[in-house]
Structure formats: C-alpha cells, structure tokens
N, C-alpha and C positions, 0 to 999 in steps of 0.2 A: 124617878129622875125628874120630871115635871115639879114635881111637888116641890122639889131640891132648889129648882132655877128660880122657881116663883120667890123663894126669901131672900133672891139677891135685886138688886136693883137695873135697871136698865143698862148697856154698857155705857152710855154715854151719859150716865146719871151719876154712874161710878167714877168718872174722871172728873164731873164735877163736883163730888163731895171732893176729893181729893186735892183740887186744884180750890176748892173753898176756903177749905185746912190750911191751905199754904204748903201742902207737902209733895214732895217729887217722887216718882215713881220706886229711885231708891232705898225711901226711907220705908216706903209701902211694900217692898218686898223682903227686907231688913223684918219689920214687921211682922209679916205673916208668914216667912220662911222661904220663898220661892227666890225664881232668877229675874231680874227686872223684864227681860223681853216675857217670862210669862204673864209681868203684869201689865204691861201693854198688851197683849194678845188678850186678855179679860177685859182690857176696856175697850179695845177697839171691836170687840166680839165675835173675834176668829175663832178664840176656844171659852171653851165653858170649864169653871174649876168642879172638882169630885172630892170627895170623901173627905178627909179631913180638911183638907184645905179650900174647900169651900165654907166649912164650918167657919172658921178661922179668917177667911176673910169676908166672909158673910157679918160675924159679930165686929171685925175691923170696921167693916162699912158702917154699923150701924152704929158704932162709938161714936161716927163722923158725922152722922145723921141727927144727932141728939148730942148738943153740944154745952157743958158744964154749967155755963151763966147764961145770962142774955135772955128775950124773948123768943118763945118760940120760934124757926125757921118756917118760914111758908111754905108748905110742902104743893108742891105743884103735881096733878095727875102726870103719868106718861104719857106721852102724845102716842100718835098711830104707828109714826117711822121708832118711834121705843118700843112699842108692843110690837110691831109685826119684826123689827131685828132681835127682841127675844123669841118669838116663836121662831124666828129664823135659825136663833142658836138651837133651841130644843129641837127641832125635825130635821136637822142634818145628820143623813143617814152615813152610818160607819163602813163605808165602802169596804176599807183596809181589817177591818177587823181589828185595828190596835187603838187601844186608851191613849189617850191625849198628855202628853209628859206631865210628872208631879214631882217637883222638882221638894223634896226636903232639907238638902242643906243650906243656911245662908250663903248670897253669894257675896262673893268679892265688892268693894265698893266700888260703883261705877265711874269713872272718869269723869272730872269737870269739865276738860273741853269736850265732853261729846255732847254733839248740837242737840237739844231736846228736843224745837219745833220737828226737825226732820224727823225723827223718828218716830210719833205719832202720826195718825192717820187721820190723813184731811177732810173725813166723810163723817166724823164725828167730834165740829166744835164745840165748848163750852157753852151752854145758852148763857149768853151776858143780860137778860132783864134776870136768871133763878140768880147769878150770881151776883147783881145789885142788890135782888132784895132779899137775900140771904146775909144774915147778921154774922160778923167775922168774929171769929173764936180766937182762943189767946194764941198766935201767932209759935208756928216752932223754931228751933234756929233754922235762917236760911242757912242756903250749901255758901259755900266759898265760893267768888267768881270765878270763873274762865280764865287761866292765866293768860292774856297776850302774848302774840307771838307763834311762829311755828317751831319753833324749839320747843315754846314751852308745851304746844298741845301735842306735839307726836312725842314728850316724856309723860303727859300725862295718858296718853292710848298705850305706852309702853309700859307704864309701871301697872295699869291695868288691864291691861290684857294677855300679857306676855307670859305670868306664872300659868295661866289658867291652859294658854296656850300649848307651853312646854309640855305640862298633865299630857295633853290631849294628840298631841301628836307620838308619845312617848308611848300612850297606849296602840296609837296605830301602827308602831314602828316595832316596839321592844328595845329599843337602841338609844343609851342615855344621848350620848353623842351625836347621832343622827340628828336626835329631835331638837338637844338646842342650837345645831348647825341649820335646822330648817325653820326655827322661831326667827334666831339671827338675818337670815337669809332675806324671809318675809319683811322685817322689819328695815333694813337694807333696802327692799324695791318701794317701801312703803314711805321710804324719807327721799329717795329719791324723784318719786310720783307723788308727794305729796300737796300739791293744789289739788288732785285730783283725788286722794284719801282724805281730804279735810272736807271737801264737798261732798263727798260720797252718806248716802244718807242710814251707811250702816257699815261704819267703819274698821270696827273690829272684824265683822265678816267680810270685811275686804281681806285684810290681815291672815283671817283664819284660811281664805282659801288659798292664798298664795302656801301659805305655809304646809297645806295638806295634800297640795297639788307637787310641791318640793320632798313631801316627806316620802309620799308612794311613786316615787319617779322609780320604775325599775331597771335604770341603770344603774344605781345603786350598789345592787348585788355584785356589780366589777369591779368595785373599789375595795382596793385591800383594805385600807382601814375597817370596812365596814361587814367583812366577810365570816370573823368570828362572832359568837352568839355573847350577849353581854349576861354579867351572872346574875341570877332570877333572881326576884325580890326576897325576903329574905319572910314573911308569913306566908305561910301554906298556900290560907284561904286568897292570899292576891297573887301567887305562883298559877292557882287553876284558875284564877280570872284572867289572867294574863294568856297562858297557854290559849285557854276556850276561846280571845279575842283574836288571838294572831292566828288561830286557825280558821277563821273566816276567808273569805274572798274581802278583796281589798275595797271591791264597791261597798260588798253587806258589811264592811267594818268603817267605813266613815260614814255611812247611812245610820246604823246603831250610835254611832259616836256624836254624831250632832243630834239625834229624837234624843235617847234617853240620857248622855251625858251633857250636850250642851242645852237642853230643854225648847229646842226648836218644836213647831210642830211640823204637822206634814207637810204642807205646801211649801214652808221653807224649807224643809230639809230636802224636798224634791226640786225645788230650784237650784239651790247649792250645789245638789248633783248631780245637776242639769240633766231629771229626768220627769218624766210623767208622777202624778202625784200615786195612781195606783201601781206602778209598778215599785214607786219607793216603800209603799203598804206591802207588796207581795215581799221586797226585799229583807224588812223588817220581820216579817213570819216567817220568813227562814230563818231568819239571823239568833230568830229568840228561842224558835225550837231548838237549833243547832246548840245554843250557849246552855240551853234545857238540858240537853244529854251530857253537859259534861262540868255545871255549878249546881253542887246541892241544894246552894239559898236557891236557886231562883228554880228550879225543878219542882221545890214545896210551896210553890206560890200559885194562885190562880193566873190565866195569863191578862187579865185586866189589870195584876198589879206589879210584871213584871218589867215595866217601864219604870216603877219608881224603885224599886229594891234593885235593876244594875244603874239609877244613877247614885243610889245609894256607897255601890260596889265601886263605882268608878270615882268617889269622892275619897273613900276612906285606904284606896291602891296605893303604895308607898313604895317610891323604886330601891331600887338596892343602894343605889347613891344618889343622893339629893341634886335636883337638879339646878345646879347655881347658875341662873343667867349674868349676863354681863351687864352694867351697867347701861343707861340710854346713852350718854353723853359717848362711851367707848362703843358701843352701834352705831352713833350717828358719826363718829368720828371713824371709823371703819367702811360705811357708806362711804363716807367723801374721798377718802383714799385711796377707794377701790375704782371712783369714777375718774381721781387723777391717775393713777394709774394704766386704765385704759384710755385714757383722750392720747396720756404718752405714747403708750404701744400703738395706735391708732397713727399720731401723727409719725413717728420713726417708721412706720411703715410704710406710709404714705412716701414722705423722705426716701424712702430706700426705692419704691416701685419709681420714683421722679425720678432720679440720677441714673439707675439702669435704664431706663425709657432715654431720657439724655445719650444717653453713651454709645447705647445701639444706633440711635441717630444719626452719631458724631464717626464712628466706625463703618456703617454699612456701605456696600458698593453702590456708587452713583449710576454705572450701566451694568450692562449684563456681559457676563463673559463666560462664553460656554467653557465646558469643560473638556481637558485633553484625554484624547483616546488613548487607550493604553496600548503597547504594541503588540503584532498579533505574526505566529511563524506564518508565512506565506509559501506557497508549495510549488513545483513545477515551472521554476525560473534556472533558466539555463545558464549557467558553470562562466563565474568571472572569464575574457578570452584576453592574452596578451602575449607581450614574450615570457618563453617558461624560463623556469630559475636557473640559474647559473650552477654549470657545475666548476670544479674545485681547480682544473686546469683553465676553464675559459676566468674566473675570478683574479686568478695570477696575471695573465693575461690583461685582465682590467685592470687590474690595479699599475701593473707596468705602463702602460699607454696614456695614463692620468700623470706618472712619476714623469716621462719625458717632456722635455718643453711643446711649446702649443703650435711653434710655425718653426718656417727656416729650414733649408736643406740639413741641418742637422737631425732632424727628424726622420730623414730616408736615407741618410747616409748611412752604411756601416761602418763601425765602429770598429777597431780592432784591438782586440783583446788579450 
C-alpha cells in the first residue's frame, strides 16, 4: 500500500497540476471515472485512491505532469507539510474496517452555479511561485459561466441534482411516488431558503438531507396513498437489491446509501447522520454483512471491495417506472404558490381569530350578575289559615245579597211576594 501512494503526488501538488491544466475537478473525474466529491477528497487528502483507480489516476496525473510541447516544467521537491500529509494519509489507521468508496461509474455533470472556491478546502492553496513558473499547456475548453441569477442557479442545482436525487431516495423508500413527492419537497424548502442554499458551501447536500429526512419520515406509513407496496422492479437481480436494501433499518440504509452510493466517505457520511464516525463504521458492517446474506454479487466478493460492486449495483437499479421529475420552473412555481397559499390561510385566520375576539368584546357583561336559585320544596310550613270555602247554600246566599241594591230601607224591608 506504501509503495502504491508513493507514485501519486502530494495532495496539494495534485490540485496544482490540475489547476496548471486549466482543468476543473469535473472534467478530472469525467476522466478517471469517479464522483467529483471523491476528487476533492484526493486532493484535499482525506482519502487516498485503491486499486484501479489509483492506477488511473495515478497515470492522469502524470499525463499533466509532463506536458506535450514547451520546456520542461520545473519540478519542485515536496516540501515537509507535502511529505508529512502524505505519511499522514498512509498511517491512518482503519478504525471501521471498511475501504474507502470506489466510485466506477461516470458521474452526472456537475452544476455551473455550484460555488467551486467553497468546496475545496482552505489548508491546501495552490503555491502560486510552482504555478508562475510552470509553463501553461495548450489550454482545454473552459466550462460555461455561472448563469446569474437565483432562478438561474437553483435550475441549475435542480437539473443537477434532482435525477441522482430521485435514484437515491427511491432506493431508501421502494416507493416511485414517495420519492419524487420527497425530491419535490426538498427542492420547494430549497427555493424558498435559498440565500441560505446558495451560501451553503455544499449545496446539493443541503438538498439531499432535506429530502432523506422527508423520505423516512414515519408518518408515512398513515397515509393511504402510500400504504400499498409499488410493483418491484421488473430484473431479478434489482428485485433482490431492492428487497435486501428496504430490509435494513432505516439509519443502516441511509448510512449505506450515501458511503457506497453517493461516494461520501466516513466522516461525511457520519455527519450527515449526525453520528460519531465509528459508530457509522460499525453501521456499515452490519449493513454489508446483512446485504451479504441475501445479494449473490456481493457475497462472492471480498469485503474490501464491497463498497464498489453495491455502488456499482445501485447505479445499474431501474425502477419499474421511470421516475419523471417535474420541470424546475413548475417546482419553483409550486414553491411559490404553496407560500401564497399559506400567507392566505395565515392571514384569514388571523381575520377570523380578530373579529370573534371583537365580538366577544362587543357582547360580554359589563358587571357581574349572579345567578338565580332554583326553587326548592320547603317542608314544615303550616296550612294557608282564612275563611273556608263556601258551601253551596251560603254561595246562593252571596250571590243574592250582591243582586240587592247597596243602601236604602229597601234593603231591610220585606218584600211581599
């Protein structure tokens, strides 16, 4: 393994042939095969390349080393801080027990607006005297600018990130539906927060956690739309990759899903998962035994190189139906409509709490008035007393004495009849 690292160059010697070239990390990964964050991670000297693809970019560096015309380049010794951060790379001990991702398929072409200063790492400038007195070679095509604009740069993080995206949550889910309801979703808080994803100095993995943190939400599983199983992919060999991933736990399958599919290494992928770096290593050795017992490829492989045969597996997985996202412009025009929307329901609410608060105001008693007793039988009250009722002769009697007139001897006179 020593003898391997010695035929590559310093990391920081590597970014400078690179940046000599005139060439961008994309074109270098394009290249030699790999994902652009693993060729950052090589220059910045986080991970060290293996087997073939050190080969490969071993003899890339040295094409760039030794340049067609021109006088020789002046080859400058390594300095101390060169040589002691390659011994540095070579004696980091493998805590976790797993290889370092080896990323084989081409990736996707990286985004023009995504910031390039930000995503290198600031401990390792270009020396500007190796790069004056290094003689420039015939120049490649530059990239295309940066389009202006926040339209234009959250379409271009969208048109680059989104397919890879969809893959990725799609494997964490099994659910075509879910996962572009969760890419959409992501891309929605990502336009809405956007001063804050455009400054962010690893943008897509803003995107990606939002979207993975929506995908495993398990409330999920209440939603009727989402409660039948969608129909398995339609080759075998990605029916038992599929199966063996959704029978993980859902940490050890987004753990697996950014090491060997999105080419993170450990410490990123332990951040992402906002956990300790060994515990993501111990994660990982479950996840690879477990996928062991139940994918043939990856059973007959040694386990140094079963990092690159499942990203191998998670490139060539094809779901049962093609996952068509929506355009950027119909995401960003759905963000917007979803925050008119709620400013609406926000403010009518608001309205509706104002005018009952009014009302009760306008209605409530000014004092207090107690409330009336109810009646209640009362016992041991003695018997109304008065004159008793009339009977049926004295009534006659009344009523005659009421018929005569009121005064006058004629009242005591008798009468003769």
């Amino acid at each position: 393994m020593t003898r391997g690292v010695e035929s590559l160059p310093a990391p920081n010697e590597r970014r400078r042939l690179r940046e000599a070239a005139h060439l961008t990390p994309e074109q270098v990964a394009s290249a030699v095969g790999v994902t652009v964050n693993t060729v950052r991670s090589w220059e910045a000297g986080r991970t060290r390349p293996r087997g073939r693809m050190r080969e490969a970019y071993a003899a890339f560096l040295a094409g760039l080393a030794s340049p067609p015309a021109g006088p020789e380049p002046q080859s400058e010794a390594p300095s101390g801080a060169d040589a002691a951060s390659a011994e540095a790379a070579v004696s980091v001990p493998e805590t976790t027990g797993t290889a370092e991702p080896e990323s084989t398929a081409p990736p996707q072409p990286e985004a023009a607006a995504e910031p390039e200063p930000a995503a290198e790492p600031a401990e390792h400038p270009a020396p500007a005297a190796a790069a004056a007195a290094t003689p420039t070679p015939t120049p490649a095509p530059a990239p295309a600018p940066a389009p202006a604009g926040a339209t234009a740069g959250f379409d271009a993080l969208y048109a680059h990130a989104a397919p890879a995206l969809a893959r990725q949550t799609y494997l964490l889910t099994g659910r075509r539906a879910l996962a572009l309801e969760a890419v959409e979703q992501a891309f929605h808080r990502a336009w809405n927060q956007w001063p804050e994803v455009a400054t962010d100095p690893d943008p897509e993995g803003w995107v990606r956690a939002v979207a993975y943190e929506y995908a495993l939400s398990p409330w999920h599983r209440y939603r009727h739309a989402h409660r039948q199983p969608d129909p398995p992919p339609a080759e075998p060999s990605d029916r038992i990759l599929l199966d063996a991933v959704l029978a993980l736990p859902a940490i050890h399958r987004r753990t697996v899903l950014l090491y060997d599919g999105v080419g993170l290494d450990l410490p990123d992928t332990a951040a992402e998962t906002e956990a300790t770096t060994p515990a993501t290593g111990s994660r990982l050795l479950h996840a690879h035994a477990d996928l062991a017992e139940r994918i043939p490829e990856l059973a007959a492989v040694p386990p140094q190189e079963q990092s690159a045969v499942l990203h191998g597996l998670f490139a060539a997985l094809q779901p049962a139906a093609p996952l068509d996202l929506r355009p950027a412009a119909a995401v960003r025009g759905g963000s917007e409509r979803r925050i008119r929307l709620w400013s609406r329901a926000t403010l009518g609410l608001t309205a509706v709490i104002a005018a009952a608060t009014a009302y009760t105001a306008v209605t409530a008693p000014t004092h207090y008035e107690p409330p009336r007793s109810p009646g209640e039988s009362v016992s041991g009250v003695p018997p109304l007393s008065g004159p008793q009722q009339l009977t049926e002769q004295s009534r006659q009697l009344h009523d005659k004495l009421r018929a005569d007139p009121a005064a006058g001897p004629a009242r005591i006179a008798p009468k003769v009849e």
